[in-house]
N, C-alpha and C positions, 0 to 999 in steps of 0.2 A: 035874350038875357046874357050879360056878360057874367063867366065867371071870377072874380077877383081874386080865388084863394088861390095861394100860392102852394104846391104841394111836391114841385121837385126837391129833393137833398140837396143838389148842389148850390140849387139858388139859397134855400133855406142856411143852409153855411155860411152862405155870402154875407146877403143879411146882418145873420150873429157876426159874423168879424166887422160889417161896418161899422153897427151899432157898439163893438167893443173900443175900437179907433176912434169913435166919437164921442164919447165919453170925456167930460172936463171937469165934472163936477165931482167934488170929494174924493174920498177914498175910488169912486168909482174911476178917477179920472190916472190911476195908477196902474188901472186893466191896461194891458199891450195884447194882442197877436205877435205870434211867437211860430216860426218852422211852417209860415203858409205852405202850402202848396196849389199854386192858382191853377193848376192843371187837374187837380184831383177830379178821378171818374170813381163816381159813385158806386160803391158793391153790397150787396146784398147782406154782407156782415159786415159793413161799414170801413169806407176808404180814412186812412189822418187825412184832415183838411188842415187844421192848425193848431197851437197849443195856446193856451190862455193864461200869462203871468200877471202876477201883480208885484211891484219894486222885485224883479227876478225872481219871485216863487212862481213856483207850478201850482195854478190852481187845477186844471185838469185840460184835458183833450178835448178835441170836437172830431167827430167822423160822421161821414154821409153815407146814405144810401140812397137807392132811388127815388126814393118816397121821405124820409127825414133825415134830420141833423140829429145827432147823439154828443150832450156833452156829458162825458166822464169827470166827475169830481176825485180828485186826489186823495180827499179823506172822508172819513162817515159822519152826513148830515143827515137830517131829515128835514124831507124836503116834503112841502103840501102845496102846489099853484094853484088847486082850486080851478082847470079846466079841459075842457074835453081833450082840446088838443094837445096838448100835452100830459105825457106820461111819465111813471117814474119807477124803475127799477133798481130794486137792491143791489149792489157788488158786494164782493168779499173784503175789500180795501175802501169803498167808497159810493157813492150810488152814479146814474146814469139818469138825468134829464132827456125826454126824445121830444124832439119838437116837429109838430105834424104838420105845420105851416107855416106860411111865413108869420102870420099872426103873431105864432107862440114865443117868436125870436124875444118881445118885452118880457114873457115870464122868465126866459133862461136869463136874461141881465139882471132879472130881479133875485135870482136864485145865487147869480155871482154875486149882487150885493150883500145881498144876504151871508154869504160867506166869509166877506170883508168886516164880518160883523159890523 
């Protein structure tokens, strides 16, 4: 049996920036990657990988670890995706989507849309 899930951070980062890059439709199509860094090694408390603008705002950060992608949101949403893989964590300024596969990469774009009101 093949495994299919995807469960490194760095790939899982990848992923989320391709999927942000590819983006045409609507407001979503205003998302950029922003300050890659295509070298990032993943650390245990989470390496920047990229920042995530929309028309020049900062909607938030993405960092890796060995195991997931963490995007940091800029400001305080609440946030429900509704799956295993993906978790979600209070900040003091904003919250923190962790995405545990490559899977979850569609709920983090859904979490940006969402943002975009």
């Amino acid at each position: 049996m093949v495994d299919d899930r995807i469960t490194d951070g760095k790939r899982i980062g990848q992923l989320l920036a391709s999927e942000v890059t590819g983006l045409e439709r609507g407001a979503l199509g205003t998302l950029s990657v922003v300050d890659a860094d295509p070298d990032v090694d993943p650390t245990p408390g989470g390496a920047f990988a990229f920042g995530v603008e929309a028309d020049g705002t900062r909607l938030g950060e993405v960092h890796v670890t060995p195991e997931t992608a963490r995007l940091t949101l800029t400001e305080p949403v609440t946030v429900d995706v509704g799956r295993e893989d993906v978790t979600v964590e209070a900040a003091d300024d904003g919250a923190v989507v962790v995405a545990h596969s490559g899977a979850a990469v569609k709920a983090l774009v859904d979490v940006l849309a969402d943002r975009l009101g």
